[in-house]
N, C-alpha and C positions, 0 to 999 in steps of 0.2 A: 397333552394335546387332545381336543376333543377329535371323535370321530363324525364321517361327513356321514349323511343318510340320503339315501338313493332311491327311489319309489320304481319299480316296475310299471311299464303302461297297462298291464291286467290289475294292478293293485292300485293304480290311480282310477280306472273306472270301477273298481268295486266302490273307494271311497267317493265318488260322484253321486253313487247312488243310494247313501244312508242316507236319514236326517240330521238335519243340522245340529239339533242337541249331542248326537253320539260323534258326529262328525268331529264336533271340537275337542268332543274327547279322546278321541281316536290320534286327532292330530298334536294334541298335547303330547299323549305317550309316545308317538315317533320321537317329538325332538324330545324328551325325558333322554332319549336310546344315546344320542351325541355324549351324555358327559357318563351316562353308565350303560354300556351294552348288555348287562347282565343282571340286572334287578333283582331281588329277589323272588317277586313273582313269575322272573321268565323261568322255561323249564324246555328241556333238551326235547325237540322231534325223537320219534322213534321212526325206524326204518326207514328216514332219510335225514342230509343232514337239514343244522337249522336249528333255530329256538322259537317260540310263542311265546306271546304277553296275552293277561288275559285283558280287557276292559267290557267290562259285565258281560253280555251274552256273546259277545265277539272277540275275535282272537285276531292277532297282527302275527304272521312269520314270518323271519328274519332271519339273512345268515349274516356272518359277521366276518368283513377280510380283516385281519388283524396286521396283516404285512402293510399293507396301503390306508389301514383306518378309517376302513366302507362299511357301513352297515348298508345292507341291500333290502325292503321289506317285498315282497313276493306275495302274499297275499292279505287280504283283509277284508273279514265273513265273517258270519254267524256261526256260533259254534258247531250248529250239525250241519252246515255246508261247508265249511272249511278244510275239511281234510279228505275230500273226495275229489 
């Protein structure tokens, strides 16, 4: 059973405000996360929880409820804004 995906309202206006070429990239990789939450490109937060994917300069982080089969994504940035 695939899992559902959930966007945050701070991670919906980050993505409002890319362009449209990275936008569709970005939103490809969300729904990729429904039939795999853990790709191999994604890679575990450190000191907090959560995973990243990366799509070129920008990162998507996500946590994953496994009980109820939510993926939640919380933000989505530029690699050197994103983790501030």
């Amino acid at each position: 059973m695939p899992y559902s995906v959930r966007l945050k309202r701070s991670a919906e206006k980050e993505l409002d405000g890319l362009p449209a070429k990275v936008h569709d990239k970005i939103i490809k990789a969300i729904l990729s996360l429904e039939e795999n939450p853990f790709p191999r490109s994604a890679k575990k937060l450190h000191g907090r929880q959560g995973a990243r994917i990366r799509v070129g300069n920008y990162r998507i982080l996500y946590v994953v409820d496994h009980t109820n089969k939510e993926i939640e994504v919380f933000s989505v940035a530029d690699r050197k804004d994103v983790y501030r």
